[in-house]
N, C-alpha and C positions, 0 to 999 in steps of 0.2 A: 090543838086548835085554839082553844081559852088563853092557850102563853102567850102565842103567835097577836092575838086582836090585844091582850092586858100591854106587850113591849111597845106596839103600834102605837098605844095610849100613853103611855109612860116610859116607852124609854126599854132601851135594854138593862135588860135584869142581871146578866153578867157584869156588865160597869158597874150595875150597884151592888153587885157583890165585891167587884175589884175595888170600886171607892172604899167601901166601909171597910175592909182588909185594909187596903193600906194608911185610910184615918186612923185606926187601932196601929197600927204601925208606929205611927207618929204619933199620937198620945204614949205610946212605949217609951220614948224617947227622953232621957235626964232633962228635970226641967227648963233648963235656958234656952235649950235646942228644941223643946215643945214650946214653950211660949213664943218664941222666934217664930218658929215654923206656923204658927197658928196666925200669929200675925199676916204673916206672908202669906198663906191660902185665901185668909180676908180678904188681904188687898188683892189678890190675885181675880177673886169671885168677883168682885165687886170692878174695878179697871179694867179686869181680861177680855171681858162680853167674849169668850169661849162657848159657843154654842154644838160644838160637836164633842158628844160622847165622849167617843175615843179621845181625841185629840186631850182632850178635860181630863180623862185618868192617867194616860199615857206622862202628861204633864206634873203633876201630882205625885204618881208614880218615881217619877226621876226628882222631884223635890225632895222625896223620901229617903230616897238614894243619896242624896247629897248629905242630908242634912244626918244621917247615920253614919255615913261612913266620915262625916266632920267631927262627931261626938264621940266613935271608934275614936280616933287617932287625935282626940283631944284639940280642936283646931278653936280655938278660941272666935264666937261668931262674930264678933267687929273682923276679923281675919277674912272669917268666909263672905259677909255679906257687903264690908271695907265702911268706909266713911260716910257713903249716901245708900241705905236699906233703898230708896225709891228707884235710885239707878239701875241697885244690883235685881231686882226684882223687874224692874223693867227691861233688861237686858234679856234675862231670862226667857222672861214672857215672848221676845221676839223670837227664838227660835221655835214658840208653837202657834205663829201669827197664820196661817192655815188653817186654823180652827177659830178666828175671830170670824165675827158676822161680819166687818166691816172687810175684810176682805172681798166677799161675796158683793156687797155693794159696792166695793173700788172696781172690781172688775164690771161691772154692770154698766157703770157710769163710762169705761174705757170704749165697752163693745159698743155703747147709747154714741158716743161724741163720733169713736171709729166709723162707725153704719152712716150716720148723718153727712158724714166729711170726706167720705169714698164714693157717694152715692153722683 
């Protein structure tokens, strides 16, 4: 019952397990492809407004992924991340544009003008 009201308050506690897993993850990582990567989670926290859980690990997750198996097979990161890091990070970010807050508000704003304009 105490887990159930502590998540309610803070969040599920499986994501902050799956976060801090795979931040260790990527701290594991040869240094160029952890400073890189650390960079990127920055900008990521900070531009994403990522407000849902999941969607935040799931994201992170798959950066992980990327940024391992780049380092695996030796991929030079000007390679992986190319000429504009803002681009290649913003690219990114749109495939977890589902979990921004502004989504939530684009649609609001849709259903607010739709209700007003059908009435």
């Amino acid at each position: 019952m105490a887990a159930k009201w502590i998540e309610t308050v803070t969040g599920s506690l499986e994501q902050k397990k799956q976060y801090k897993a795979n931040k260790a993850r990527m701290q594991a990582l040869p240094a160029p492809y952890r400073t890189a990567v650390d960079a990127i989670e920055r900008y990521l926290t900070y531009f994403g407004a990522i407000n849902k859980g999941d969607v935040l690990v799931t994201m992170f997750q798959d950066l992980g992924d990327l940024f391992e198996q780049a380092a695996a097979d030796g991929t030079p990161i000007r390679d992986l991340v190319g000429a504009d890091p803002v681009e290649f990070v913003e690219a990114f970010l749109a495939n977890y544009a589902e979990g921004q807050w502004i989504s939530k508000e684009r649609q609001r704003l849709i259903d607010t003008i739709d209700g007003i304009t059908e009435a």
